[in-house]
C-alpha positions as CSV (number, residue, x, y, z in Angstrom):
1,X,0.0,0.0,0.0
2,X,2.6,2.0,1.0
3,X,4.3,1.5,-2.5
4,X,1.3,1.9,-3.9
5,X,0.8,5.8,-2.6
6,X,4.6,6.4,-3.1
7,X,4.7,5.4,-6.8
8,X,1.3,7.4,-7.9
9,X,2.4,10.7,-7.8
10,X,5.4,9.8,-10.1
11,X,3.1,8.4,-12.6
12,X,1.3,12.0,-12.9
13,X,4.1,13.9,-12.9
14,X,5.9,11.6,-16.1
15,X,2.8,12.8,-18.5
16,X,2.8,16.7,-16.9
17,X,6.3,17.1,-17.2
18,X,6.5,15.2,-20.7
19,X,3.7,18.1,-22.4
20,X,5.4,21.0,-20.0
21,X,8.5,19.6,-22.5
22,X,6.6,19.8,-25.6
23,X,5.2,23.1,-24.2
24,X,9.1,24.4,-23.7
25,X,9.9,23.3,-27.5
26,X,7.0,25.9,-28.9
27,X,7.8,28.6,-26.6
28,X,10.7,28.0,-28.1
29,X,10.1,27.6,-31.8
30,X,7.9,30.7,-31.1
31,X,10.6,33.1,-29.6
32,X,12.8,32.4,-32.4
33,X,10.5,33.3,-34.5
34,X,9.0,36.0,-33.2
35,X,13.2,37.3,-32.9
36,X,12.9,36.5,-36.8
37,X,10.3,38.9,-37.3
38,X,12.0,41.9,-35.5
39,X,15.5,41.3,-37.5
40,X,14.1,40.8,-40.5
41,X,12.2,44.4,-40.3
42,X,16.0,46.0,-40.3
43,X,17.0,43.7,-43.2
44,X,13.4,43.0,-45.7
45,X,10.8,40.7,-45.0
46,X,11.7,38.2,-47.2
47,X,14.3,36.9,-44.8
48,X,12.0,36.1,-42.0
49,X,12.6,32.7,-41.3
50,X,9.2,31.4,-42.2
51,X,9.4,32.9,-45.8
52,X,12.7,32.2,-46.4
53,X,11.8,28.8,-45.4
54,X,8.8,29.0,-47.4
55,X,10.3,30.3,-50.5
56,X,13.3,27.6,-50.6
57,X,10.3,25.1,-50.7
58,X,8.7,26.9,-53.2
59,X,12.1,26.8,-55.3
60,X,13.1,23.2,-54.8
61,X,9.6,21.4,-55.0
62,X,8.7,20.0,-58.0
63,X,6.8,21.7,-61.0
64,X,4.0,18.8,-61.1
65,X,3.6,19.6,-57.3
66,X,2.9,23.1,-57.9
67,X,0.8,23.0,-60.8
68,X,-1.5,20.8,-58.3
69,X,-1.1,23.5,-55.9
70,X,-2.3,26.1,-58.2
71,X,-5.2,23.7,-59.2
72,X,-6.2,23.1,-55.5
73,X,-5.8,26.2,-54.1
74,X,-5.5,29.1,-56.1
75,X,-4.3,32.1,-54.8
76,X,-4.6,30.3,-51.3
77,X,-1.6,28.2,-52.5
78,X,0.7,29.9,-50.4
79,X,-1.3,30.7,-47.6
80,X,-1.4,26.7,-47.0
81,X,2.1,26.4,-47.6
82,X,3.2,28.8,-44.9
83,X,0.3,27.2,-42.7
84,X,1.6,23.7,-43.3
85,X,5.7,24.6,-42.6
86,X,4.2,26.4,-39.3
87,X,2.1,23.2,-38.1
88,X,5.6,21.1,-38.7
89,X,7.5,23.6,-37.2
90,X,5.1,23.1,-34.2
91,X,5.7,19.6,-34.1
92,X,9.5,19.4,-34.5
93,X,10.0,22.3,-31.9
94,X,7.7,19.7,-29.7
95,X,10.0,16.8,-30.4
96,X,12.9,19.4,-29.6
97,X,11.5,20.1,-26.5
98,X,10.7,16.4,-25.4
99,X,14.9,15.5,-26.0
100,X,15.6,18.3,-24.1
101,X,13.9,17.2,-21.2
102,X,16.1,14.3,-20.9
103,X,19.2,15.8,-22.7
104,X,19.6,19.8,-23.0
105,X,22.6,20.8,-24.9
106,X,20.9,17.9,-27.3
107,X,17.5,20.1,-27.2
108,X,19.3,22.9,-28.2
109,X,21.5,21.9,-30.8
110,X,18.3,21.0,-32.4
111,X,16.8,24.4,-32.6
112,X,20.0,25.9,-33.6
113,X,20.5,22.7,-36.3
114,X,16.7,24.7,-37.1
115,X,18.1,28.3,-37.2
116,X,20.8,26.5,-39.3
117,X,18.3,25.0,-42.0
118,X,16.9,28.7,-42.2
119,X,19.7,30.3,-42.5
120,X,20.7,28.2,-45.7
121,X,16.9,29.0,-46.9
122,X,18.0,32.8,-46.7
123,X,20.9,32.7,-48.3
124,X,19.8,30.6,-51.4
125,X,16.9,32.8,-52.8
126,X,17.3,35.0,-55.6
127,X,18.9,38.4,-54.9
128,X,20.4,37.4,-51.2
129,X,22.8,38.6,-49.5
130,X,24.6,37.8,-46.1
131,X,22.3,40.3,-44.3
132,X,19.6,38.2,-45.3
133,X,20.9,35.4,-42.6
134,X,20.9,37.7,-39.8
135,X,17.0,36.6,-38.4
136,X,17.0,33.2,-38.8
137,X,20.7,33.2,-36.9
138,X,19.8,35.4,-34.5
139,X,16.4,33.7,-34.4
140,X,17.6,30.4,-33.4
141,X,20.1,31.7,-31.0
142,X,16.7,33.5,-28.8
143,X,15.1,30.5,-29.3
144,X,17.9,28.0,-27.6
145,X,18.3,30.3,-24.8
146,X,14.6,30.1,-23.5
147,X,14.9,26.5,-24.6
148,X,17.6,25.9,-21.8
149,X,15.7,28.4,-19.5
150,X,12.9,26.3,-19.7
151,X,14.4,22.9,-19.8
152,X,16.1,23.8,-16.6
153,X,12.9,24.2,-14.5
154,X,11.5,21.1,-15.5
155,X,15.0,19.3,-14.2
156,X,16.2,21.9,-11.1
157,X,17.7,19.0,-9.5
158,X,20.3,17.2,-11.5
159,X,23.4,18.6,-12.6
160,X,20.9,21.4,-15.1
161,X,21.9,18.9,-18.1
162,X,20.6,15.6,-17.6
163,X,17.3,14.5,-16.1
164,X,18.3,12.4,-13.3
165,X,17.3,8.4,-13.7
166,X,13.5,7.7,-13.0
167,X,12.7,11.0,-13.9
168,X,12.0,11.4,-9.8
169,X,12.9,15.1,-9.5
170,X,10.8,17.4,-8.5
171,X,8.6,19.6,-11.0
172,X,9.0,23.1,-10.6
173,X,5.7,24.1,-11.8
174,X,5.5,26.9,-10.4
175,X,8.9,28.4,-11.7
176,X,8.2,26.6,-15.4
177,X,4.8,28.8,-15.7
178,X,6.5,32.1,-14.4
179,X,9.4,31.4,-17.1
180,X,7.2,30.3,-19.9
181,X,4.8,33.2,-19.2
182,X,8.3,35.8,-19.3
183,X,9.3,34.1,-22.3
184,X,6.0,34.3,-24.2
185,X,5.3,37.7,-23.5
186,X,8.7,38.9,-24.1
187,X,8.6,37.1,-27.5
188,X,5.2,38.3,-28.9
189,X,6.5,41.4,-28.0
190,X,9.2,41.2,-30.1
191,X,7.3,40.1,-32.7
192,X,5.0,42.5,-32.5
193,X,7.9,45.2,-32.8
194,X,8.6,43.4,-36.1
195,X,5.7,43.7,-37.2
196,X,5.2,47.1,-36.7
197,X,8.7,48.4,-38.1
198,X,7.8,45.9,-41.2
199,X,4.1,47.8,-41.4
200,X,5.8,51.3,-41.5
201,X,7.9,50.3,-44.1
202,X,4.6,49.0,-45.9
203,X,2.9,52.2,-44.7
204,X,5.6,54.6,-46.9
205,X,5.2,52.7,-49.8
206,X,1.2,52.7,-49.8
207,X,2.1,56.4,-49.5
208,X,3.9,56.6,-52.1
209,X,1.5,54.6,-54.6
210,X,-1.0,57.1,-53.6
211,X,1.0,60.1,-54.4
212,X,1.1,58.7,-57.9
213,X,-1.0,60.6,-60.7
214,X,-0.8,58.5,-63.6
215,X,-1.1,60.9,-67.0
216,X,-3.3,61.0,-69.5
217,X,-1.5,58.3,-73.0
218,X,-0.4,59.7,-75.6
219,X,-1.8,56.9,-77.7
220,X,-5.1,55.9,-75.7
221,X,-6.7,52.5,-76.1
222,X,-9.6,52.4,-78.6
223,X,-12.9,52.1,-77.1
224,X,-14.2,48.8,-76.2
225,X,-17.1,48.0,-79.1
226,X,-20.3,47.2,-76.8
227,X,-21.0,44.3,-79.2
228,X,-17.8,43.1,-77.5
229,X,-19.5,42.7,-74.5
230,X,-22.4,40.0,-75.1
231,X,-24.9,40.3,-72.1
232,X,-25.3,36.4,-70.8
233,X,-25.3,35.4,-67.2
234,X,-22.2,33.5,-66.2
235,X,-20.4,34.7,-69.1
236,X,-16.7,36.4,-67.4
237,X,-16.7,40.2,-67.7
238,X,-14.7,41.4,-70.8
239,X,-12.7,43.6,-68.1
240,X,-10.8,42.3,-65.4
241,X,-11.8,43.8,-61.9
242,X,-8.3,44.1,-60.4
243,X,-9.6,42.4,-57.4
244,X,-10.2,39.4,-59.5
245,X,-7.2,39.3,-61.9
246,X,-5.6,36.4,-61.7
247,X,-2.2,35.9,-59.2
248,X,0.2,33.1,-59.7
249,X,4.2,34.0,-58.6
250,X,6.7,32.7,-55.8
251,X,6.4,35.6,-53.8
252,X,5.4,34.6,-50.3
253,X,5.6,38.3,-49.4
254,X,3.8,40.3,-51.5
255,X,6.7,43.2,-52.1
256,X,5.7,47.1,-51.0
257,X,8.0,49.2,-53.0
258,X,8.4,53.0,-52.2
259,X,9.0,54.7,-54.8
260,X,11.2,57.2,-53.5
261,X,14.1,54.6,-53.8
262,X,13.4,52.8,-56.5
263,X,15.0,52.6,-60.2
264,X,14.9,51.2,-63.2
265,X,18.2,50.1,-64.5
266,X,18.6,49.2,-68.5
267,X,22.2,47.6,-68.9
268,X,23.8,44.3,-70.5
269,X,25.5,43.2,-74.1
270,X,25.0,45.8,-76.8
271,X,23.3,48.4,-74.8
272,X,25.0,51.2,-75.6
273,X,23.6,53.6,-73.4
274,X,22.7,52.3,-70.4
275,X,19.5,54.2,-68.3
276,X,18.5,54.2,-64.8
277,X,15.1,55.6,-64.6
278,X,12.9,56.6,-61.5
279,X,9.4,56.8,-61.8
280,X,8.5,59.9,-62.4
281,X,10.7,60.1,-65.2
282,X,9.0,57.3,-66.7
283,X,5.5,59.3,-66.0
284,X,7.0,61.5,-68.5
285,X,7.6,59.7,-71.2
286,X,4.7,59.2,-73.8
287,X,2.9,56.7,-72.6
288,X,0.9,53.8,-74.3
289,X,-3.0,52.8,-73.2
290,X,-3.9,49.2,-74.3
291,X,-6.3,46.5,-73.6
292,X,-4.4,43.1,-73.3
293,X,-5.3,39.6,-71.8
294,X,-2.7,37.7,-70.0
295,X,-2.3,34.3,-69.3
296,X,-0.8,32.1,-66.9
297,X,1.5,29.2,-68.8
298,X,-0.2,27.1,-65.0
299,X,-3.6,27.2,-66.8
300,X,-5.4,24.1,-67.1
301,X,-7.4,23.8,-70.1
302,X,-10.7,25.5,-69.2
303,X,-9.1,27.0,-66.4
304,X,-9.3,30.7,-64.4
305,X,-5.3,31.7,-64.8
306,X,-6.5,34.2,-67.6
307,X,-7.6,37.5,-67.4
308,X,-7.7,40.6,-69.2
309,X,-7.2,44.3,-68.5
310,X,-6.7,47.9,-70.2
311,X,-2.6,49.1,-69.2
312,X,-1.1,51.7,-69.1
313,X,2.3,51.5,-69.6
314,X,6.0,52.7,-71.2
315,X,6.8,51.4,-74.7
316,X,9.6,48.7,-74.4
317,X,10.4,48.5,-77.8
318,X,11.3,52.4,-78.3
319,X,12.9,52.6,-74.7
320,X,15.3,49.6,-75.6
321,X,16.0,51.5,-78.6
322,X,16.9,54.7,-76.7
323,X,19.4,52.4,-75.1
324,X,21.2,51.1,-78.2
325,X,19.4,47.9,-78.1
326,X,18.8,46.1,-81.5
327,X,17.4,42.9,-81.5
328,X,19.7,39.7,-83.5
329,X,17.5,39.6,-86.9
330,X,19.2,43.1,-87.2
331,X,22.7,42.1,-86.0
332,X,22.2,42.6,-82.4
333,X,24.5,40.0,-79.8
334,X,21.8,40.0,-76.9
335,X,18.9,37.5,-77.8
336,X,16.9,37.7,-74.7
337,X,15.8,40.3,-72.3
338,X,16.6,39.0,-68.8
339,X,13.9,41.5,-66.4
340,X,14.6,40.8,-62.6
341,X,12.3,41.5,-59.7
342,X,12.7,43.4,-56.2
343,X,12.5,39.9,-55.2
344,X,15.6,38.4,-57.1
345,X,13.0,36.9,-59.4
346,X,14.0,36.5,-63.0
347,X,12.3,36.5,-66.0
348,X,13.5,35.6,-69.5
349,X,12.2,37.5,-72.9
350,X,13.1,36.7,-76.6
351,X,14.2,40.4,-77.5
352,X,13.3,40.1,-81.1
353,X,10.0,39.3,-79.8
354,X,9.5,42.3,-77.5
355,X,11.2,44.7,-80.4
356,X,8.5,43.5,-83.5
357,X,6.3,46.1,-83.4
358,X,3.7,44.5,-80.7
359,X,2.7,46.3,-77.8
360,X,5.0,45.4,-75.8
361,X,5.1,47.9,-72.3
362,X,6.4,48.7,-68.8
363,X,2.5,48.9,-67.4
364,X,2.4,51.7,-64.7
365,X,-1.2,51.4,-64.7
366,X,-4.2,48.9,-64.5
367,X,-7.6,49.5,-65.0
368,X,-7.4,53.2,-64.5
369,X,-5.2,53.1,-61.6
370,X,-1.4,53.0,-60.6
371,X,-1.0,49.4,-59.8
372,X,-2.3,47.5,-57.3
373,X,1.1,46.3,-55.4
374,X,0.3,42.1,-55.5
375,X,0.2,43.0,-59.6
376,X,3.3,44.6,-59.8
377,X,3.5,48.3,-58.4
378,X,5.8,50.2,-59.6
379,X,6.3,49.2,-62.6
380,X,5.8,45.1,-64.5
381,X,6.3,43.8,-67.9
382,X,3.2,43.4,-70.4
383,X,4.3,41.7,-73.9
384,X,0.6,40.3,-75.4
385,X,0.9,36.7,-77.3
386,X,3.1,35.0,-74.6
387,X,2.4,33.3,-71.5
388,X,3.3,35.4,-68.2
389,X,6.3,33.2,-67.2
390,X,8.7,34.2,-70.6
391,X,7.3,37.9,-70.2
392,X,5.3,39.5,-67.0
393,X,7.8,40.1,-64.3
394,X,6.4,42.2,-61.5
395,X,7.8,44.0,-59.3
396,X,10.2,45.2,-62.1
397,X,13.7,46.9,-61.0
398,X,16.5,45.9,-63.9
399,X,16.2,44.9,-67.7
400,X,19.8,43.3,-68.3
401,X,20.7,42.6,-71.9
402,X,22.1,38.8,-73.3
403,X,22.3,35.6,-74.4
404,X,20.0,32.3,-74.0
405,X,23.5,30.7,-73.8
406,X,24.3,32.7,-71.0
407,X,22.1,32.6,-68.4
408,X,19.0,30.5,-67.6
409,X,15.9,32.7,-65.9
410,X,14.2,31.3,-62.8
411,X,11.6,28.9,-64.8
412,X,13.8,27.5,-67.5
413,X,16.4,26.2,-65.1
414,X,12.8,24.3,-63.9
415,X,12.9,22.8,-67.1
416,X,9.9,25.3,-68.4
417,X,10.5,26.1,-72.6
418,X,12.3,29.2,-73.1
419,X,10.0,30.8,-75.4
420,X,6.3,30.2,-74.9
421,X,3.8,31.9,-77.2
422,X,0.7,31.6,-75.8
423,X,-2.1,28.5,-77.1
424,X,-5.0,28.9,-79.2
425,X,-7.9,28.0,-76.2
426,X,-11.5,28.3,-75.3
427,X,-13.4,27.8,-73.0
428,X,-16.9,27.6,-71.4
429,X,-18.2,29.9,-69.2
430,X,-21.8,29.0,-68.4
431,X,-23.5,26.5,-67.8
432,X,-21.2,25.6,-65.5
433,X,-19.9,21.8,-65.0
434,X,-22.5,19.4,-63.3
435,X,-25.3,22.5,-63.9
436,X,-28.5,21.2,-64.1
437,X,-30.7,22.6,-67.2
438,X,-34.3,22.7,-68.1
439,X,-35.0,21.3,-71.5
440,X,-35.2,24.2,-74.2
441,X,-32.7,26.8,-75.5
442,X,-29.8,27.3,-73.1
443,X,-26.9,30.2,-73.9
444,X,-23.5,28.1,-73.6
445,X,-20.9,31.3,-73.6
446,X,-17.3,31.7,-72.7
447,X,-14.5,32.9,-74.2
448,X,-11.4,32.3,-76.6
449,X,-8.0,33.3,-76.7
450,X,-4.9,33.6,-79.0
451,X,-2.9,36.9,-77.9
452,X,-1.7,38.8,-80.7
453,X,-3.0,36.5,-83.1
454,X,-6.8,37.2,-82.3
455,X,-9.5,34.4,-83.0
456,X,-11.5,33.8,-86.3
457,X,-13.9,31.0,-84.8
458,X,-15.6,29.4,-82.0
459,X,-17.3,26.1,-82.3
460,X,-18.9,24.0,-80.2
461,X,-20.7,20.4,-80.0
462,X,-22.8,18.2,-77.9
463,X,-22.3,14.2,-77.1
464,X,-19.5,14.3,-79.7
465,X,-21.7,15.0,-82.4
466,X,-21.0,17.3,-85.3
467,X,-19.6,20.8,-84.6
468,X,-21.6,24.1,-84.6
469,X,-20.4,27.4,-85.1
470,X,-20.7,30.0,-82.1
471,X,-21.5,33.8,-82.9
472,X,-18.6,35.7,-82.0
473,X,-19.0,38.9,-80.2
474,X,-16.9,42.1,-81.9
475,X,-13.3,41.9,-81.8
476,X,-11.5,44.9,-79.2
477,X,-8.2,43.7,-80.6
478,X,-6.5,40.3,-81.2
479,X,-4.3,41.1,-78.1
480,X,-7.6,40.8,-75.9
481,X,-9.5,37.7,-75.4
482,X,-12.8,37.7,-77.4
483,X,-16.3,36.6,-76.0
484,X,-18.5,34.0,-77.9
485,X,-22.6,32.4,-77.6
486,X,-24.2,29.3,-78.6
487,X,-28.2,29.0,-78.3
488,X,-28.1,25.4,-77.8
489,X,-31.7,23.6,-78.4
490,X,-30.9,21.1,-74.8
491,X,-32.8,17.9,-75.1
492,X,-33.4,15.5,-71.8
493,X,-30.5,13.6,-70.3
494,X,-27.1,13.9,-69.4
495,X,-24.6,16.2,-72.2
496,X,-21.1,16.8,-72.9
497,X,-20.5,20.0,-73.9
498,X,-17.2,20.9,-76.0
499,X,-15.6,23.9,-77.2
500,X,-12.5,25.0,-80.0
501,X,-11.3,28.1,-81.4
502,X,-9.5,28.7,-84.5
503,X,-7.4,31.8,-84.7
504,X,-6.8,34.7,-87.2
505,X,-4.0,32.5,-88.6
506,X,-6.7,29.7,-89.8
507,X,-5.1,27.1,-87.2
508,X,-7.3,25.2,-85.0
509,X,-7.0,24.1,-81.7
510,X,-5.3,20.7,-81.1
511,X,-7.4,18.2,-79.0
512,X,-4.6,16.8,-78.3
513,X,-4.4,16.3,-74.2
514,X,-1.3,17.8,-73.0
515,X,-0.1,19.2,-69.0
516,X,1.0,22.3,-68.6
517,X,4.6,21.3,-68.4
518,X,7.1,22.8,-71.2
519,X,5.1,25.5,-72.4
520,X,1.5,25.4,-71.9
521,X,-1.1,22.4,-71.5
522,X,-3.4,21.8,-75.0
523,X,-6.6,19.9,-75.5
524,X,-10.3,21.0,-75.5
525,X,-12.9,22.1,-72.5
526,X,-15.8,20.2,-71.9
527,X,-18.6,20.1,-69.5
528,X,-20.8,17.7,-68.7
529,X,-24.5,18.9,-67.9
530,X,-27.7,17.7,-66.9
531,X,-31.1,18.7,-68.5
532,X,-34.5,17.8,-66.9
């Protein structure tokens, strides 16, 4: 009996003092990042340890893996991502925590091993530099010491290293919660200090987008025709809210440039003159208004990773000129346009194909507005007939002049094409898949796309049967996307509904199924309805 009474105590105390260890491993995991947070507001907040982390996953995980990302998630990809390295952060820092119970300097040579990991994140992403390993270092180091402070009040009375055999010393509950409470507090302190520098940061840079009067082009866009703009429910607006243009990038951070320290630097192989531009030199320039769809070279067939909106923007061609630039089918040695982001992001552009006359721009604008910062404020590329990847870098900062041969942009050394004009496509709009229909004439819309090409036909067909032609609504320009209708007489059952474009050039689109992966996926959209 006496046994009995002696050993129960001990059996609570294991399980208490075993989650008090787990507990000690967050607190942990939590101060260093919290630590993070503060450095990385003196360095950028790219280097926080979570989105450094974050983006070396983004970099290293494979291109089949994100294209299902895209597909699931949408612009909520990376808002799971950084969710999902948080919840295994959680759980390592809780393993971290339970070896340190038993072992400390083992406990914290884990979370500095962490801090380690981190560190080697920052350092590898595009445009780093040592600074950029300050808050994960000095992260980890915060988060070992209240590691060992907290280790050491759940073991006060070994030698402060070791938990003595059995486990049978004495929990210091009372001194655990006072140190975990000191450490908590003192950390979401921090954090919140971070957070706050970071935010001021933020806060001059919305300032400075709102100081920003766009001017009135020199070569406005043309009016959109209204017979552009069919009137059927369900059919995607011709126009683009910016709110709902598509996002697809890397950047876990969405970056908040101010304007008063930005440039624009033009430099590389055969520029002759070489610029650096701010932006309200650019606002002086004449200035281009156009109406252009992009696309996203992610899309799916039928899927929502195109959009279409009227820029404003800085002619590329005639600036590249200014600089000496001439493209190789006249005798210039540069063959692409290499465009890098704030973000060390890099973009590769066939130069002949951004010199040919198209309407190819530095956008400023969007819709009316400067733009929106997660679409690229200050200033982003917009070349019309190629997918986004080869030509849409945000966040713009240098143009650098040279060879394919020379250097390999972010998404061709992930074995993307290097050039990647964009696919003939349609799709359909309304009625959307699974819809249920009442028998009688039903509007199938949507629309079709073949930047800079423009498209000559839409045609659709039920059950596989033969193809009808679609009436196409009026063309705003072959750089835009164009809206089509069928008035489809539905019959009772189940349907499969199919749609293909043909564009300006008189080639159809392939059925052909093909993924996304080199340079764009292929085949036709269908949806499969029921009608009562």
């Amino acid at each position: 009996m006496n046994q009995e009474t002696s050993t129960a105590p001990l059996r609570r105390t294991r399980p208490a003092r075993a989650a008090l260890a787990a507990l000690s491993g967050v607190l942990a995991a939590f101060a260093a990042l919290c630590a993070g947070e503060l450095l990385s507001a003196a360095v950028r907040p790219e280097s926080s340890p979570v989105t450094a982390v974050g983006g070396a996953v983004v970099d290293r995980t494979p291109v089949e893996v994100k294209d299902w990302a895209i597909r699931a998630f949408g612009d909520d990809d990376k808002l799971v991502l950084l969710g999902g390295i948080l919840v295994l952060l959680a759980l390592f820092a809780a393993a971290v925590g339970l070896v340190a119970r038993r072992h400390r300097p083992a406990g914290v040579a884990g979370v500095l091993l962490f801090g380690l990991l981190g560190t080697v994140a920052a350092l590898s992403r595009p445009g780093a530099g040592w600074l950029d390993a300050l808050p994960s270092a000095g992260g980890a180091v915060a988060g070992a010491g209240v590691l060992w402070l907290l280790a050491g009040r759940l073991t006060p009375s070994g030698a402060g290293t070791t938990e003595p055999p059995g486990g049978r010393a004495a929990l210091d509950r009372r001194g655990f919660v006072l140190a975990a409470g000191a450490s908590a507090a003192v950390s979401a302190g921090a954090g919140f200090a971070g957070r706050r520098l970071g935010g001021s940061g933020a806060a001059d840079a919305e300032a400075s987008r709102a100081g920003v009067r766009l001017p009135r082009p020199s070569s406005p866009a043309r009016p959109v025709p209204a017979r552009a703009r069919p009137r059927v429910a369900g059919l995607s607006p011709f126009t683009t809210p910016n709110r709902d243009f598509y996002r697809v990038d890397t950047a876990l951070v969405v970056p908040r440039v101010d304007i008063g320290s930005w440039r624009l630097k033009v430099h590389g192989e055969g520029v002759r003159r070489p610029l650096e531009l701010d932006l309200p030199t650019l606002l002086r320039r004449d200035l281009i208004e156009r109406d252009i769809t992009l696309t996203c070279v992610s899309n799916e067939v039928g899927g929502p990773y195109v959009s279409s909106a009227r820029w404003l923007g800085v002619p590329l061609g005639p600036l590249l000129e200014e600089a000496g630039v001439r493209p190789p089918s006249r005798g210039g040695p540069a063959g692409q346009l290499v465009s890098r982001s704030v973000d060390g992001m890099t973009i590769g552009t066939p130069v002949d194909t951004v010199m040919d006359g198209r309407d190819a721009m530095l956008a400023v604008g969007m819709n009316g507005e400067p733009l929106p910062f997660r679409h690229g404020f200050p200033l982003r590329m917009v070349v019309p007939g190629l997918y986004g990847y080869v030509s849409a870098c945000k966040w713009l900062q240098e143009l650098e002049l040279t060879t394919f041969d020379a250097f390999d942009p972010y998404w061709v050394e992930r074995d993307w094409a290097r050039e990647a004009p964009v696919k003939t496509q349609a799709r359909i709009d309304t009625p959307r898949p699974f819809a249920r229909l009442r028998a009688g004439t039903v509007r199938v819309a949507g629309v079709a796309w073949a930047q800079h090409r423009g498209i000559r036909r839409v045609e659709t067909r039920v059950d596989g049967g033969p193809w009808q032609e679609a009436r196409l609504a009026a063309q705003a320009s072959p750089d835009t996307w164009r809206q089509w209708v069928w008035d489809w007489p539905a019959t009772r059952g189940s349907h499969t509904l199919e749609v293909r474009a043909t564009d300006a050039t008189g080639a159809r689109q392939t059925s052909r199924r093909q993924g996304t992966v080199p340079d764009g996926a292929t085949g036709l959209h269908s949806v499969v309805v029921s009608v009562d």
